[in-house]
C-alpha positions in Angstrom: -58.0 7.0 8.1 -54.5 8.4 8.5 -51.0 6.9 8.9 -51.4 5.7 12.6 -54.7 3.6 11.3 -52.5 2.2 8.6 -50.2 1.1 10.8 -52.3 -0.4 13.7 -54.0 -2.9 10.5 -51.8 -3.3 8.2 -48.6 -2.5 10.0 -45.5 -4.5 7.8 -47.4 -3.5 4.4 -44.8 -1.2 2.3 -46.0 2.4 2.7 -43.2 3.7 0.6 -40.4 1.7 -1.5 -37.0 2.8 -3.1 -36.1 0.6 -6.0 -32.8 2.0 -6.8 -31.5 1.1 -3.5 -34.1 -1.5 -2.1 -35.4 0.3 1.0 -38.7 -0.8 1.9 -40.4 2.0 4.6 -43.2 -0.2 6.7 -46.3 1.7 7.6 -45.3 0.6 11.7 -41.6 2.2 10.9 -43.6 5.3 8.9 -45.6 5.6 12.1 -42.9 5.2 14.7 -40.0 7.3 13.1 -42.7 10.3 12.4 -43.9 9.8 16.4 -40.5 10.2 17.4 -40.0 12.7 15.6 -42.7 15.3 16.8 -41.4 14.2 20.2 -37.9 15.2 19.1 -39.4 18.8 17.7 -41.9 19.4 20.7 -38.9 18.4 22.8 -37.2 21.3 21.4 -40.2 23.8 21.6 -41.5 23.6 18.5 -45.3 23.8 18.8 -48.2 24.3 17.2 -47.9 26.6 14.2 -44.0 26.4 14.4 -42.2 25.6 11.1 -40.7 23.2 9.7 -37.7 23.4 6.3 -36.8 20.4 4.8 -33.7 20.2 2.1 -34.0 16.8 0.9 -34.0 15.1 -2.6 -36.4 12.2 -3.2 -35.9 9.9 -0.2 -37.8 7.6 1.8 -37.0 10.0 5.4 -38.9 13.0 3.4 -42.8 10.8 3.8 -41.3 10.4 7.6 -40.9 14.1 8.3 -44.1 15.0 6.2 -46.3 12.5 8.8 -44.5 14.1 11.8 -45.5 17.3 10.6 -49.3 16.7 9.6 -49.5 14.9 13.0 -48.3 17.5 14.9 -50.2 20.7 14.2 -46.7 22.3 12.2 -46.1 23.9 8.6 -43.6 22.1 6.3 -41.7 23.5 3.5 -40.0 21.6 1.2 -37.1 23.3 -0.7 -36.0 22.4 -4.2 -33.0 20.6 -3.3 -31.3 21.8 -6.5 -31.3 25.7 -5.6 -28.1 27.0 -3.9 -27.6 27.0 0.0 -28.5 30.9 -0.2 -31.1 30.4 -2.2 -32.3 27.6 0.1 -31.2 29.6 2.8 -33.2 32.6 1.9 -36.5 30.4 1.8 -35.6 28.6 5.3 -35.9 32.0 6.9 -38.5 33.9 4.8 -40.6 30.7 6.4 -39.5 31.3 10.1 -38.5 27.8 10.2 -37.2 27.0 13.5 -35.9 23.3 12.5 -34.1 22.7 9.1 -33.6 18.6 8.0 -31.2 18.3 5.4 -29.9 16.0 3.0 -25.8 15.1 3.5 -25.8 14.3 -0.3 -26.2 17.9 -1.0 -23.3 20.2 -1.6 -25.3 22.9 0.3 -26.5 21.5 3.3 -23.3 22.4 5.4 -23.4 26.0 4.2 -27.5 26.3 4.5 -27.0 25.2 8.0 -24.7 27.9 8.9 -27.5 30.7 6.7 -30.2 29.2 9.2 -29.1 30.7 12.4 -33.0 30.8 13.9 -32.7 27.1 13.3 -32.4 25.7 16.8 -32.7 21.4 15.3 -30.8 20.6 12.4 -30.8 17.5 11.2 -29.0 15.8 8.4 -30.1 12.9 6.4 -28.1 10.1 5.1 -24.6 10.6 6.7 -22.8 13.2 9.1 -22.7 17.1 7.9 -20.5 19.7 10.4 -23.6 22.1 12.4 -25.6 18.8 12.4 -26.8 16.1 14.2 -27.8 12.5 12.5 -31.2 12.2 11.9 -31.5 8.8 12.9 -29.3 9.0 15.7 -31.2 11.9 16.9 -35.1 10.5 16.4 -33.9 7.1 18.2 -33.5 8.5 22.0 -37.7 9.6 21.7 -40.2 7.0 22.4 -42.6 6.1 19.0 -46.1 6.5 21.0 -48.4 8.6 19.6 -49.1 12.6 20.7 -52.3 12.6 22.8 -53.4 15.3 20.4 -52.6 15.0 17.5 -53.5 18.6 15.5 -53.4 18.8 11.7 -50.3 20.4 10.4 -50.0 21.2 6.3 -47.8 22.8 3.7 -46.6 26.4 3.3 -44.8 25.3 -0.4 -43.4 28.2 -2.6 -43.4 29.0 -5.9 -41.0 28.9 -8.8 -40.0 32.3 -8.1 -40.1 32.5 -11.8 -41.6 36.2 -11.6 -38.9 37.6 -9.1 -38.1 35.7 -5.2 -40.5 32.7 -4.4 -43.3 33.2 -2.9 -44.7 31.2 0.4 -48.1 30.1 0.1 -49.9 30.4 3.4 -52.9 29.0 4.6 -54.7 29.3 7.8 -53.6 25.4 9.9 -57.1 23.4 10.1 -58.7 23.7 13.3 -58.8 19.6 13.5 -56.6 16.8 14.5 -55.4 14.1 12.1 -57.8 11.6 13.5 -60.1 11.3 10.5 -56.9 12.2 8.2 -56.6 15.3 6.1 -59.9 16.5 4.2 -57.7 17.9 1.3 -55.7 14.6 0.6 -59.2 12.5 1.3 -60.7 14.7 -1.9 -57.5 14.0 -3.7 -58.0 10.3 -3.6 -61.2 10.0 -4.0 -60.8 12.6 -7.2 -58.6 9.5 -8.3 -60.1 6.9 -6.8 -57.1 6.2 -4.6 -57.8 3.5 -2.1 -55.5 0.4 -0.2 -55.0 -1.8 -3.4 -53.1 1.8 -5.3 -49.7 1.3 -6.1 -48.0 4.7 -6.9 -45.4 5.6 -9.0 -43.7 9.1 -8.3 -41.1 10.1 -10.5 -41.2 13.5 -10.1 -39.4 15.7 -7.0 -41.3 15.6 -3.7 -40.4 19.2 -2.7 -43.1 19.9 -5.8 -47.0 20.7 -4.8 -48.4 17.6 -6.6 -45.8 15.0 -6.2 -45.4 15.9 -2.5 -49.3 16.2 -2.2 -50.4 12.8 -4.3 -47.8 10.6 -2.1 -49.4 11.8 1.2 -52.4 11.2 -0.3 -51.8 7.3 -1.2 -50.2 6.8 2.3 -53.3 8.3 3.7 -55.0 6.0 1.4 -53.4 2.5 2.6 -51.7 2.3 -0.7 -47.9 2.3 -1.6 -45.2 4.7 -2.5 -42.9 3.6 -5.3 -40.2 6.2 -5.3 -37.9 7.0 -8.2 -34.8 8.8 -7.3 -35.1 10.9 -10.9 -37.2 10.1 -13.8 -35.5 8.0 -16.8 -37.6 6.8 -19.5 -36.8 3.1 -19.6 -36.5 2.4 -15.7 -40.3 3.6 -15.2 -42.0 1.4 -17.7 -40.2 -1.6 -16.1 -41.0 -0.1 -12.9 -44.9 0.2 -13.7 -43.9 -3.6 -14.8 -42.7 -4.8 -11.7 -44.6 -3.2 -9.2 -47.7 -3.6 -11.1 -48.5 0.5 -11.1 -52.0 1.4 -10.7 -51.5 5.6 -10.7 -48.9 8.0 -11.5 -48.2 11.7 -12.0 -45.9 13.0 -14.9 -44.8 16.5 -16.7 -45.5 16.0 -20.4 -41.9 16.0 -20.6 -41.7 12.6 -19.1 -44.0 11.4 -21.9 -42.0 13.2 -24.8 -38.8 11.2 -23.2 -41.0 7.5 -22.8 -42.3 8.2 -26.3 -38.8 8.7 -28.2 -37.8 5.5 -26.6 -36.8 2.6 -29.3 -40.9 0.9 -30.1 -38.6 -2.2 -29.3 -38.1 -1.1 -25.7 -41.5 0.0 -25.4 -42.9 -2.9 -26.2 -41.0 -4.8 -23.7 -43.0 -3.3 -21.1 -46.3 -4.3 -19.6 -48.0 -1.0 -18.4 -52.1 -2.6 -18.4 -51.5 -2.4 -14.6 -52.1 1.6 -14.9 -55.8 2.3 -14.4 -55.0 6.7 -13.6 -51.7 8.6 -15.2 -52.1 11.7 -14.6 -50.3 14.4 -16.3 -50.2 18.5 -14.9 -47.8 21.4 -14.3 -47.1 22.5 -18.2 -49.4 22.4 -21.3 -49.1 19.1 -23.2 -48.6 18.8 -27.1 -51.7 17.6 -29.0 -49.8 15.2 -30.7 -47.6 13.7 -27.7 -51.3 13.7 -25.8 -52.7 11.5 -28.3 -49.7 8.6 -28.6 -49.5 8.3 -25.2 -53.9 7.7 -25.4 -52.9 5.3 -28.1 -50.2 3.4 -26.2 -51.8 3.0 -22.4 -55.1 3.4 -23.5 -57.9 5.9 -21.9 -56.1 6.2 -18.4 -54.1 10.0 -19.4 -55.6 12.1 -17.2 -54.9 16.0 -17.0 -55.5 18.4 -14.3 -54.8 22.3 -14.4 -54.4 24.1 -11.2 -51.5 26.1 -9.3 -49.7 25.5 -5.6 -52.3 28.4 -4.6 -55.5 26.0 -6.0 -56.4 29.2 -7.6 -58.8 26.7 -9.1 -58.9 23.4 -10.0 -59.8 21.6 -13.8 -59.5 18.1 -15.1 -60.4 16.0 -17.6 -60.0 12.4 -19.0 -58.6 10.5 -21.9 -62.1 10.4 -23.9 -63.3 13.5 -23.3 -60.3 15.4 -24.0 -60.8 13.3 -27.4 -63.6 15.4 -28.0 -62.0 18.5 -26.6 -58.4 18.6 -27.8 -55.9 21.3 -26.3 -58.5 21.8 -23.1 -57.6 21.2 -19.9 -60.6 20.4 -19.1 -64.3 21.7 -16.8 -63.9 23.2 -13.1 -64.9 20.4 -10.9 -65.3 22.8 -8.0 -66.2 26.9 -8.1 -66.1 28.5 -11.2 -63.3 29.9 -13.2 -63.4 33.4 -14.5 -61.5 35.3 -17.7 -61.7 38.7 -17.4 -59.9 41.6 -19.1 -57.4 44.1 -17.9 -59.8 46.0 -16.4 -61.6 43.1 -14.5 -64.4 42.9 -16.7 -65.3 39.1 -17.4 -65.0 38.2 -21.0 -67.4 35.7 -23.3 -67.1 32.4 -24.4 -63.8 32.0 -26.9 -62.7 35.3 -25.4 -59.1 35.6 -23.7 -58.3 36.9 -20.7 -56.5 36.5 -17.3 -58.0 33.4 -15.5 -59.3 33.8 -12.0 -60.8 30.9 -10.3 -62.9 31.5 -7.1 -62.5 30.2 -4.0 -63.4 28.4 -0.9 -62.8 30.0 2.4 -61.1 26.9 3.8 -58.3 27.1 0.8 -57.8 30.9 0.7 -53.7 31.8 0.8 -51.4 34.5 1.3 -48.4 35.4 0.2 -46.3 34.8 3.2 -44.8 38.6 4.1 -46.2 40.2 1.2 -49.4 42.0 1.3 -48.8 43.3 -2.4 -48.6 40.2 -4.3 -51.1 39.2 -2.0 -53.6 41.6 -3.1 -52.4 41.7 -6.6 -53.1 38.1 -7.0 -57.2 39.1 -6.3 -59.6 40.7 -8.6 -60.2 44.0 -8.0 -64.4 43.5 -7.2 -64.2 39.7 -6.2 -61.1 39.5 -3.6 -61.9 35.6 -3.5 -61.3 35.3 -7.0 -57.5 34.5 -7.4 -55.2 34.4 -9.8 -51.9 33.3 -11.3 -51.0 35.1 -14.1 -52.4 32.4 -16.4 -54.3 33.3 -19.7 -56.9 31.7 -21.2 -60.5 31.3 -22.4 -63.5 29.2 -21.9 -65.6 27.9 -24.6 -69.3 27.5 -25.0 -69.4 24.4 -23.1 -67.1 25.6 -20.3 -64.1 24.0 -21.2 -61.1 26.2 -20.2 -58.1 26.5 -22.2 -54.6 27.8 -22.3 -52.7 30.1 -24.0 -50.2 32.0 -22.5 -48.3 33.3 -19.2 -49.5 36.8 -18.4 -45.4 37.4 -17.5 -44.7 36.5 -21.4 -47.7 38.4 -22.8 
């Protein structure tokens, strides 16, 4: 099941919805903008493999270029649309993008586009920007039929950059075509038990690994996209209200903000719609953790793992009850702490966490052997890390406690 399916049997269902400005985004427009286009990008020899940059804040065209990419065999990078057009700019040609889509509503888009000479489309979103054609102006001379081969494209996402320049995260494009949809964003929504009925609620930036990866997920699904432009406290809850929100993905900030709301405004709000909120990306106070258990009941859910899926943890509402402060039990390969020297540590002990992994996941760091290498441990190269610390207890249950950069 895949985007094309959804459209062929449920084609006028909402695969994605704006509230703050009313858009609704069919599944049969989903389908026919994204076909048109990969014929747009083959059209101007981008091919298999070829890359794709997109500078866009949260807006219904970014689940349009996402689908043209996964259908089309290409890598996609979405860039924090807050960084600088030469920060952006240095991103957009450390990934060898040959096509840039930008957003007009950013200050930077007409200076990125003049940084991104390799760029031979550009493509602007939402209005005209000088070195730019219109987006939809430019996808509407291409028919929407379908690719005859459609090969699976994926991410190449960077990181924070928080330890020096970002970092590209490269992996290998699956030898498959999108015919029986993406096996990573299958085992997403069945983690979550995402299926046709899910209405989604994503309040956080798409040009994040989560947000970007849960919504292709629920379109993959069947399900439906509600899109917040930026998070405020108040507007979700009525939004979780209206739309009747079965899942959702927040920063524990988001539930710090929801939970100093007035109990009066709270109240006002029916959330018993929510059967999975799942919370990652930063450790969550105990305390906040356990009012927000209290108020929606036993649908928190956490997960702990990294835009490399240098392993992957999660746990729910009860049993973190019974585990407080853990993030929870691998659900996949086995995680590892190990001291400076590589040698694992025992139960309670910290350490660096490494998690293993699978062959079909394994990354590099895009132009940089080093951090490549520096990210494996030094007898077990498919064990990967981070920079996270941690410890496991008796029972397996990993825990937090500190950035190796801050140590």
């Amino acid at each position: 099941m895949h985007l094309g399916t959804h459209a062929a049997n449920q084609p006028d269902k909402p695969a994605a919805i704006r509230p703050s400005t009313g858009e609704i985004r069919t599944y049969r427009e989903m389908d026919e903008r994204s076909n048109r286009l990969v014929r747009l990008l083959r059209d101007h020899g981008l091919e298999r493999g070829a890359h794709v940059a997109l500078y866009l804040e949260n807006h219904l065209t970014f689940f349009d270029v996402v689908w043209a990419c996964m259908r089309s065999g290409l890598y996609l990078t979405p860039i924090n649309c807050h960084l600088s057009a030469g920060e952006a700019a240095y991103i957009v040609d450390n990934c060898d993008a040959t096509a840039l889509i930008a957003s007009a509503a950013l200050a930077g888009t007409e200076e990125l586009g003049k940084l991104s000479p390799n760029c031979k489309v550009r493509l602007s979103v939402g209005g005209p920007v000088d070195g730019f054609e219109d987006f939809d102006t430019a996808i509407a001379r291409y028919p929407a039929e379908r690719q005859e081969v459609e090969w699976l494209g994926t991410f190449m996402l960077y990181s924070s950059g928080t330890t020096g320049r970002p970092k590209g995260i490269k992996r290998a494009l699956p030898e498959i075509t999108i015919d029986n949809g993406n096996p990573g964003m299958a085992a997403t929504a069945a983690m979550w038990a995402m299926d046709t009925d899910t209405v989604y609620l994503a309040p956080a930036p798409l040009y994040h690994s989560a947000p970007v990866g849960y919504t292709t997920a629920v379109i993959q699904s069947g399900g439906t996209v509600v899109l917040m432009d930026r998070f405020d406290a108040e507007t979700a809850l009525r939004l979780i209200q209206d739309y009747r929100v079965t899942h959702s993905l927040w920063v524990p900030t988001m539930f710090v903000r929801m939970l100093k709301l007035d109990p009066e405004v709270r109240a006002r709000y029916d959330v018993s719609s929510l059967k999975c909120a799942i919370h990652a990306a930063a450790p969550c106070p105990e305390d906040v953790k356990r009012r927000m258990i209290e108020w929606w009941g036993p649908v928190i859910e956490e997960f702990y793992s990294s835009t490399e899926m240098a392993g992957f943890a999660k746990i729910g509402s009860t049993e973190w009850l019974e585990h407080p402060g853990s993030v929870g039990k691998s659900t996949g390969l086995p995680f590892h702490i190990c001291d400076e020297n590589g040698n694992e540590q025992q139960p309670g002990e910290p350490g660096t966490i490494y998690g293993e992994m699978a062959s079909n996941i394994a990354f590099e760091y895009h132009k940089d052997e080093g951090k490549t290498s520096g990210a494996s441990h030094p007898a077990h190269p498919d064990w990967r890390t981070v920079g996270d610390f941690g410890y496991l207890d008796e029972d397996g249950y990993l825990y937090l406690t500190d950035r190796k950069k801050d140590m």
